[in-house]
TIBA-567424 format. One record per atom (N, C-alpha, C): residue number from 1; residue in three letters; atom name; x, y, z. Coordinates in steps of 0.1 Angstrom, whole numbers. Layout:
<nodes>
num;residu;atome;x;y;z
NUM;Ala;CA;X;Y;Z
...
</nodes>
This chain:
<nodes>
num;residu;atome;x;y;z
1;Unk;N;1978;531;455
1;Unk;CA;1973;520;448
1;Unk;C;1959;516;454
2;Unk;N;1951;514;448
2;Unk;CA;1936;510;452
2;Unk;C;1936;495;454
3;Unk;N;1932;496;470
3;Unk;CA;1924;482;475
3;Unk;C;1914;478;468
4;Unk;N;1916;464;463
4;Unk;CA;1907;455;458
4;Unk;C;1903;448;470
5;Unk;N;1888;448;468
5;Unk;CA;1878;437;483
5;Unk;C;1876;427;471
6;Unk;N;1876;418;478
6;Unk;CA;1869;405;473
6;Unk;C;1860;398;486
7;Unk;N;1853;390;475
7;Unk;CA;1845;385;483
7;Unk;C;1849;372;495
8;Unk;N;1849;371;508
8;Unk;CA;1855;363;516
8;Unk;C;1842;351;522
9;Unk;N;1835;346;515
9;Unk;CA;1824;337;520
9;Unk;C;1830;322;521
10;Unk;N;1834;316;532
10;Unk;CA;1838;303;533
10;Unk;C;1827;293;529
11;Unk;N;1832;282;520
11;Unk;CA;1820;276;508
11;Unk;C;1813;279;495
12;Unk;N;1816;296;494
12;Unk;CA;1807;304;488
12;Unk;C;1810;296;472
13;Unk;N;1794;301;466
13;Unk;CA;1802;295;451
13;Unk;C;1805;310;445
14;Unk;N;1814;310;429
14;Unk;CA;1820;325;426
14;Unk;C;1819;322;413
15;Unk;N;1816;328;404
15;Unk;CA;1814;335;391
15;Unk;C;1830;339;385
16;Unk;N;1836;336;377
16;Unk;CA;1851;342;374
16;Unk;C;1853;347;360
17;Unk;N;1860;358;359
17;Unk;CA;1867;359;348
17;Unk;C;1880;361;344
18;Unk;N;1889;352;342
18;Unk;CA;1901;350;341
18;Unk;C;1908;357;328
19;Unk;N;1913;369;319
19;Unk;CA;1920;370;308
19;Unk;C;1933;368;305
20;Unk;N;1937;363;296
20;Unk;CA;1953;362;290
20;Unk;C;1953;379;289
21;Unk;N;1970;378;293
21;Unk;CA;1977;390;291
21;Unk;C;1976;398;275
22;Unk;N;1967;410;276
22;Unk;CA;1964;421;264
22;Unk;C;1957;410;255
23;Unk;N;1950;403;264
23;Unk;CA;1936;394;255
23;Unk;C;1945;387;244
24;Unk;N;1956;383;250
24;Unk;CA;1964;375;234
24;Unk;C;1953;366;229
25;Unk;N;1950;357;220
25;Unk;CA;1943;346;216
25;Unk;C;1950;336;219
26;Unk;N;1956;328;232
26;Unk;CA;1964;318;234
26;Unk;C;1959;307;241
27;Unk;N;1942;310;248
27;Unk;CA;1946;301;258
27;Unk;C;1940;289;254
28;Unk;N;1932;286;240
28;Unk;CA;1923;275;234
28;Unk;C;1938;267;227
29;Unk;N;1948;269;228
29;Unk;CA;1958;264;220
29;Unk;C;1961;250;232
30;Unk;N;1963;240;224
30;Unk;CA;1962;228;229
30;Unk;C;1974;226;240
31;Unk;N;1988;228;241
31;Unk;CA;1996;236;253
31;Unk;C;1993;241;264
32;Unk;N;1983;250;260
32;Unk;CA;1976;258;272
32;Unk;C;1965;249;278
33;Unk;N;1955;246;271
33;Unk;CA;1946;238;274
33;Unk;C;1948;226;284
34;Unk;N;1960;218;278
34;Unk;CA;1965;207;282
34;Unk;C;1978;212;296
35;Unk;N;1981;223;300
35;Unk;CA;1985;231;311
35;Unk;C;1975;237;320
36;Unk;N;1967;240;318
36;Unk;CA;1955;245;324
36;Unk;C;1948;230;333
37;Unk;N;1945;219;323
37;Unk;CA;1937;210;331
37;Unk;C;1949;207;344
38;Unk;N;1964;204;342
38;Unk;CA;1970;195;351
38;Unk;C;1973;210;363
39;Unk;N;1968;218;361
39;Unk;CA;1971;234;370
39;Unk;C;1955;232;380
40;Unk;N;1949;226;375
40;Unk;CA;1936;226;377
40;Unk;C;1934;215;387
41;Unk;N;1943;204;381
41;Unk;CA;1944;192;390
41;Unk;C;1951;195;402
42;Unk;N;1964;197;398
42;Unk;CA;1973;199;410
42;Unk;C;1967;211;422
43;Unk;N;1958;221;418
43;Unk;CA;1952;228;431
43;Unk;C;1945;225;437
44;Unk;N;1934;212;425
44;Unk;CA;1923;211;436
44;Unk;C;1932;196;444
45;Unk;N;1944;189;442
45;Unk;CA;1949;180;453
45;Unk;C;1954;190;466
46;Unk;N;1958;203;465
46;Unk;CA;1959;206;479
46;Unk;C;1949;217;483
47;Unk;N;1941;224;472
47;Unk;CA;1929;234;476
47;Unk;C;1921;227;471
48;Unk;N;1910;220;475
48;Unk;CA;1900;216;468
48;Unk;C;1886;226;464
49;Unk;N;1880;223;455
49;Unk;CA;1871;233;447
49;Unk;C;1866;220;435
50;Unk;N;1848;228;434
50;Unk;CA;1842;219;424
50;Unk;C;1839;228;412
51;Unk;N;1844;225;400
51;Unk;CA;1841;234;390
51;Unk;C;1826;227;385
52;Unk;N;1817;241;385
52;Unk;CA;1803;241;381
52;Unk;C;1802;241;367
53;Unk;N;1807;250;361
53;Unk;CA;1803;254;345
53;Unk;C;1819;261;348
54;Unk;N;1820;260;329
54;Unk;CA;1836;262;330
54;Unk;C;1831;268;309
55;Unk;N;1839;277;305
55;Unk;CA;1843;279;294
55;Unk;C;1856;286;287
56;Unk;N;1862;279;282
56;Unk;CA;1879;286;277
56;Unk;C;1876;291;262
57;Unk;N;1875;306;259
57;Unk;CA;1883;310;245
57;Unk;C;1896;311;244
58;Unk;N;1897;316;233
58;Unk;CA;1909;321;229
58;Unk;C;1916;331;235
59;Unk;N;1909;344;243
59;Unk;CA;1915;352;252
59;Unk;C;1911;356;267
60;Unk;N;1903;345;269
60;Unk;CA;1895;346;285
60;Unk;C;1891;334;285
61;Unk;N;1885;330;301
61;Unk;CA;1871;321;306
61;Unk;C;1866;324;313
62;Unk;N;1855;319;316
62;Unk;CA;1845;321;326
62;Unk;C;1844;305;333
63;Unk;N;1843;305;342
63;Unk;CA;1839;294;350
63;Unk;C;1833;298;368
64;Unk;N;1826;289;369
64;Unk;CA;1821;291;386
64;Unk;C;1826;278;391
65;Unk;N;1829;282;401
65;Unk;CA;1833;275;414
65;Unk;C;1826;274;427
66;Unk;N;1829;264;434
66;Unk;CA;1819;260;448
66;Unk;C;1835;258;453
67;Unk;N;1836;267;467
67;Unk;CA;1848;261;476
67;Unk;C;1843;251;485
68;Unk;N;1852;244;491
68;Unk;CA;1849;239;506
68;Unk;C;1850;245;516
69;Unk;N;1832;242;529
69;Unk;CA;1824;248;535
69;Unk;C;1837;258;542
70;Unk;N;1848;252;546
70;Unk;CA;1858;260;556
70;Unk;C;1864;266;550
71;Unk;N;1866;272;534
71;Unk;CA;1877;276;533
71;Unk;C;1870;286;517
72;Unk;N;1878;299;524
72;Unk;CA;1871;306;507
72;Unk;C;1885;318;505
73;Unk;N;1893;307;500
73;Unk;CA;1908;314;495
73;Unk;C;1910;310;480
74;Unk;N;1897;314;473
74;Unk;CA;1900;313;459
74;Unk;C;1911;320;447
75;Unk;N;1921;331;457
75;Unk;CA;1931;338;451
75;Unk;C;1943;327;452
76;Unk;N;1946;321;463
76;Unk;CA;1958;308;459
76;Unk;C;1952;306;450
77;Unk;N;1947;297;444
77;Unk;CA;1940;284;437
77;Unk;C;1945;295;425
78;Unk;N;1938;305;421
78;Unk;CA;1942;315;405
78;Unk;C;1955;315;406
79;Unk;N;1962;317;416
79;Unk;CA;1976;321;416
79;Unk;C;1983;307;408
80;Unk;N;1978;298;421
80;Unk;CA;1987;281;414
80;Unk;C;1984;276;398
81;Unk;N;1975;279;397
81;Unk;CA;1970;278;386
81;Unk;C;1973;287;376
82;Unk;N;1979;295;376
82;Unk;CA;1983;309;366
82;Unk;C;2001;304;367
83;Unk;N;2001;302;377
83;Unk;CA;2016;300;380
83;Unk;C;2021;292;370
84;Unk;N;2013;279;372
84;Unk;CA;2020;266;372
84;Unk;C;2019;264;349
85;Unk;N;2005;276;349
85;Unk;CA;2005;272;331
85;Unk;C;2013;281;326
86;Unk;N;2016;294;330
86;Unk;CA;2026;304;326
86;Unk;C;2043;296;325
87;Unk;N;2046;284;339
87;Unk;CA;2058;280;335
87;Unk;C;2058;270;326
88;Unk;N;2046;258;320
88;Unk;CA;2047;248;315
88;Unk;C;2044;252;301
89;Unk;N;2038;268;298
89;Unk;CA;2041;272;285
89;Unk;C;2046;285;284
90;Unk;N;2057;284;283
90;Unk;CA;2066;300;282
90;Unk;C;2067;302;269
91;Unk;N;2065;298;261
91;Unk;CA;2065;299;246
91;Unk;C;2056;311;242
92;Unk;N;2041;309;251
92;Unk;CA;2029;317;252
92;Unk;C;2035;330;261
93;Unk;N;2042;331;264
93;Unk;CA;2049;340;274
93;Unk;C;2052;353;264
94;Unk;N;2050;368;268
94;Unk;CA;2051;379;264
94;Unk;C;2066;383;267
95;Unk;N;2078;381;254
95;Unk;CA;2089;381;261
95;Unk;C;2090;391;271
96;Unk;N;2099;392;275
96;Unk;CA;2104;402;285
96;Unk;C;2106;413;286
97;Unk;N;2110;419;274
97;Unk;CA;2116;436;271
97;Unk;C;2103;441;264
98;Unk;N;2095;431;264
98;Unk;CA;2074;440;258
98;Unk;C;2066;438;273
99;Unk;N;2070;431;286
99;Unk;CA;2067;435;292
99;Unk;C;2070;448;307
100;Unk;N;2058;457;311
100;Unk;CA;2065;467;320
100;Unk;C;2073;464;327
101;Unk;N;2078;475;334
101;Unk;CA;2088;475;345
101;Unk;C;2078;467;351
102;Unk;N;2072;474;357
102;Unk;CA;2063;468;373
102;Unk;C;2066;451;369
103;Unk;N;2062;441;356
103;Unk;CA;2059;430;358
103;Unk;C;2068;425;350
104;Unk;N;2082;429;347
104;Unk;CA;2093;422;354
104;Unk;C;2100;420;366
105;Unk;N;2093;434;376
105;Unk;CA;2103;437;392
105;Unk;C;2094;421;395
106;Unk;N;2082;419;394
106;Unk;CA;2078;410;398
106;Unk;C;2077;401;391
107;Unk;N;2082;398;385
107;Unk;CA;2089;384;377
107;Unk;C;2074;372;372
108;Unk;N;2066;385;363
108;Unk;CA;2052;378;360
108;Unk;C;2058;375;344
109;Unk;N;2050;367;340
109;Unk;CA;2052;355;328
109;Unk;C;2048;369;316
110;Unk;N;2039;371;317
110;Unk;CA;2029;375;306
110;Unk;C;2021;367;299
111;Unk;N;2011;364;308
111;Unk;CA;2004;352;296
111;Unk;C;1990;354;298
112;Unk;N;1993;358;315
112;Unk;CA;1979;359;322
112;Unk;C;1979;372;325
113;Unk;N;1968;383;325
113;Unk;CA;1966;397;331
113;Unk;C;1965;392;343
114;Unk;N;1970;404;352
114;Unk;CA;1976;402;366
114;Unk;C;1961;402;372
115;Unk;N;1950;403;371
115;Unk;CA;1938;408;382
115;Unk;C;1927;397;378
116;Unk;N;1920;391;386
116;Unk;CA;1908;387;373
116;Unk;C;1897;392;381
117;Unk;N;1883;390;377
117;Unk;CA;1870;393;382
117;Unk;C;1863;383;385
118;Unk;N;1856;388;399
118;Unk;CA;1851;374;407
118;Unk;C;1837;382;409
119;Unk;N;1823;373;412
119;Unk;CA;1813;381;415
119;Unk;C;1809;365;425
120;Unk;N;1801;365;437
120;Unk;CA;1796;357;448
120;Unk;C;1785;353;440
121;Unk;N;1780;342;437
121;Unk;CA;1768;333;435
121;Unk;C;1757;338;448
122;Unk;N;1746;340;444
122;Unk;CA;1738;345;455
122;Unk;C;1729;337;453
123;Unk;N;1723;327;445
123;Unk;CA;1714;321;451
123;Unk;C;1712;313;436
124;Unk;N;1699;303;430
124;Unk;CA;1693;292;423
124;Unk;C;1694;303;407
125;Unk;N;1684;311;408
125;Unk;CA;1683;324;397
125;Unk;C;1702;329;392
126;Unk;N;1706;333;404
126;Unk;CA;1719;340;402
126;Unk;C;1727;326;394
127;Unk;N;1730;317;396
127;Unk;CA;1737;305;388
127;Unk;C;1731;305;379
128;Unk;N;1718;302;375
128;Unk;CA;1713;298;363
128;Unk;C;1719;309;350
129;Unk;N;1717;325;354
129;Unk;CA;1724;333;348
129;Unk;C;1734;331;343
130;Unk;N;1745;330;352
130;Unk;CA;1756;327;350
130;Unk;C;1763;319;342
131;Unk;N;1754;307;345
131;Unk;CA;1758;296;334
131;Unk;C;1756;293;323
132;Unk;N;1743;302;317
132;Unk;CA;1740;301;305
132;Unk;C;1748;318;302
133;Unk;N;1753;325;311
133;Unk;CA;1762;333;303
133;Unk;C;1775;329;297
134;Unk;N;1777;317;309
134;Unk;CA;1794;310;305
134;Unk;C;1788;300;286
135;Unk;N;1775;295;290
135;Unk;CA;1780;287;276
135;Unk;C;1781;296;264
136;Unk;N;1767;309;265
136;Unk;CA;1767;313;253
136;Unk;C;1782;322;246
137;Unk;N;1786;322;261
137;Unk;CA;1798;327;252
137;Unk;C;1807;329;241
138;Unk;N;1809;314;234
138;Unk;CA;1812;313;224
138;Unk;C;1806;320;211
139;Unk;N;1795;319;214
139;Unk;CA;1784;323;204
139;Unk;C;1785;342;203
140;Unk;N;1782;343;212
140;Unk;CA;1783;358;216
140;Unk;C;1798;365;210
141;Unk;N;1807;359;210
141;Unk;CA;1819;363;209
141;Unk;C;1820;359;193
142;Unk;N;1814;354;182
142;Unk;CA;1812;352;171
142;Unk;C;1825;335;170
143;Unk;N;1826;329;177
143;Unk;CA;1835;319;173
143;Unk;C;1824;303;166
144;Unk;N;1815;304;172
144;Unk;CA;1804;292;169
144;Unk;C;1793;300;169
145;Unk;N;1783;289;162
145;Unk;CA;1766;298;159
145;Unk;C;1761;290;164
146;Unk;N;1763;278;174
146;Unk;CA;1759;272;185
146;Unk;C;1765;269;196
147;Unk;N;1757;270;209
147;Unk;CA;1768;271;219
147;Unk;C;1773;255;218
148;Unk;N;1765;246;210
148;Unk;CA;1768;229;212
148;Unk;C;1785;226;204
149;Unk;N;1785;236;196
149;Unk;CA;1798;238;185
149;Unk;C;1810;235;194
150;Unk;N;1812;246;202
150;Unk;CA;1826;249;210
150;Unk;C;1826;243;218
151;Unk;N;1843;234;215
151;Unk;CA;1843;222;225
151;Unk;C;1851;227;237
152;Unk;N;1853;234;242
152;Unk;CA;1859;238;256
152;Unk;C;1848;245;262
153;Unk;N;1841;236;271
153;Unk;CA;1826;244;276
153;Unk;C;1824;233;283
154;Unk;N;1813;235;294
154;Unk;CA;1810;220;304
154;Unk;C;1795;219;297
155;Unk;N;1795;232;285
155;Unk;CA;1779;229;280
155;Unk;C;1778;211;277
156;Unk;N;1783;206;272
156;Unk;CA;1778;195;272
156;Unk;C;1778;183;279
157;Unk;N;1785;187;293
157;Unk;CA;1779;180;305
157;Unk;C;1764;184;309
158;Unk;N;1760;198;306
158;Unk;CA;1747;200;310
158;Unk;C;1735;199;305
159;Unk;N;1742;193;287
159;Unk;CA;1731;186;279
159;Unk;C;1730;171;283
160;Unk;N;1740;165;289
160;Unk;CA;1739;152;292
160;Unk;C;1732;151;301
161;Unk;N;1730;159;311
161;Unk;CA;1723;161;327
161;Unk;C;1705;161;324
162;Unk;N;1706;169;310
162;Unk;CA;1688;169;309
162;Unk;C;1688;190;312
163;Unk;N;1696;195;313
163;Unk;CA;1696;208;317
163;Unk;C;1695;219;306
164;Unk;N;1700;212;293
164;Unk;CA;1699;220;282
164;Unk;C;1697;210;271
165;Unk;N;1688;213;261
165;Unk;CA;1688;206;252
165;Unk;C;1699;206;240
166;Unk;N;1703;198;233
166;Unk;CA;1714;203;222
166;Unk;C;1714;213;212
167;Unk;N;1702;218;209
167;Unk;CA;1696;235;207
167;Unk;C;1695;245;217
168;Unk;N;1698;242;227
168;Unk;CA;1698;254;232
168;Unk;C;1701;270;226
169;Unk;N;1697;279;228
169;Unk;CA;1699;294;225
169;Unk;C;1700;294;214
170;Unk;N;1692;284;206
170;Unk;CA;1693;292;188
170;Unk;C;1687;293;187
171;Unk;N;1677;296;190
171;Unk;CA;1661;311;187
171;Unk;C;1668;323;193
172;Unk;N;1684;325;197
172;Unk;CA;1686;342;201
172;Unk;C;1697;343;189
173;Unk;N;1703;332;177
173;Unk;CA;1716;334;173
173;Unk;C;1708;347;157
174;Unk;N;1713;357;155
174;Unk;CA;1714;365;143
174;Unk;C;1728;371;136
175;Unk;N;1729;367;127
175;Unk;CA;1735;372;117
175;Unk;C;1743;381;119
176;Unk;N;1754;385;122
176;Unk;CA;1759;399;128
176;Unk;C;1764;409;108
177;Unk;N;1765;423;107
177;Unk;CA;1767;422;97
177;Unk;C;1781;424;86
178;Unk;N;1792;417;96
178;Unk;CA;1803;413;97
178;Unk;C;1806;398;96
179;Unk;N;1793;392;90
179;Unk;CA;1795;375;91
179;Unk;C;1794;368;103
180;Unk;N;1797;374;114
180;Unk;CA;1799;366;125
180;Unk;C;1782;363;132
181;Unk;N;1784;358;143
181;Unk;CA;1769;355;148
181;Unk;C;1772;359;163
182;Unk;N;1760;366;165
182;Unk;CA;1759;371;182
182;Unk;C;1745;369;187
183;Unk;N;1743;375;193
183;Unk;CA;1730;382;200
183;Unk;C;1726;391;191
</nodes>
């Protein structure tokens, strides 16, 4: 089985990408959504973490995080947080006999894919990237033809801040030739 390294920087901020199990479309469903924030509360009362930019579709997110200076155990925090929305919506849950052996021996939900992707914030440039990758997301992904559209985004905390304007990134949005709008 291959070791996964992750990155171990106490404080560090981190880039994520979290998917639902076989990218179902589940996790913008108000259930989820509404299971996600109190998974989010309940970790950061005993892990504390500041979410920077945050965006939820329908079969992933992206969001970055800042830990505290002493502690960079960002895999609890996914765990409790995966844990806690997999049991408050089992509905969303991949019954049982569609999921593998391996992830029934381990008595996983199916809601969430077992791994996610983390990358270390490295500096002023490296965030800014990041976060204008988390908003355009929506856009990119053909769901809205503005990132201001899609309401599960912290984009519009960052219009309120003065950090984006409420146009942002529509001098990049084109026509895809499937109807949809991308890059």
């Amino acid at each position: 089985m291959p070791e996964y390294r992750r990155a171990n920087t106490k404080g560090g901020m981190y880039f994520f990408t979290v998917n639902a199990y076989q990218r179902r479309p589940v996790l913008a469903k108000e259930p989820v959504r509404v299971a996600l924030r109190e998974a989010i509360a309940l970790a950061t009362a005993t892990h504390p973490f500041q979410i920077e930019a945050w965006v939820l579709l329908p079969d992933h997110l992206h969001c970055i995080w800042t830990l505290p200076p002493d502690d960079a155990d960002f895999p609890v925090r996914w765990a409790m947080i995966k844990q806690h929305v997999s049991k408050r919506c089992r509905a969303y849950n991949v019954p049982a006999e569609e999921l593998s052996a391996s992830r029934r021996t381990r008595k996983e939900a199916g809601l969430w894919q077992r791994r996610f992707w983390e990358h270390q914030i490295r500096d002023e440039e490296d965030f800014t990237r990041h976060v204008d990758y988390i908003h355009w997301n929506p856009v990119k992904h053909g769901y809205v033809r503005r990132a201001a559209d899609w309401p599960h985004s912290t984009f519009h905390r960052f219009v309120e801040r003065g950090a984006y304007s409420k146009d942002w990134g529509e001098h990049l949005i084109c026509q895809n030739t499937d109807g949809s709008f991308g890059e």
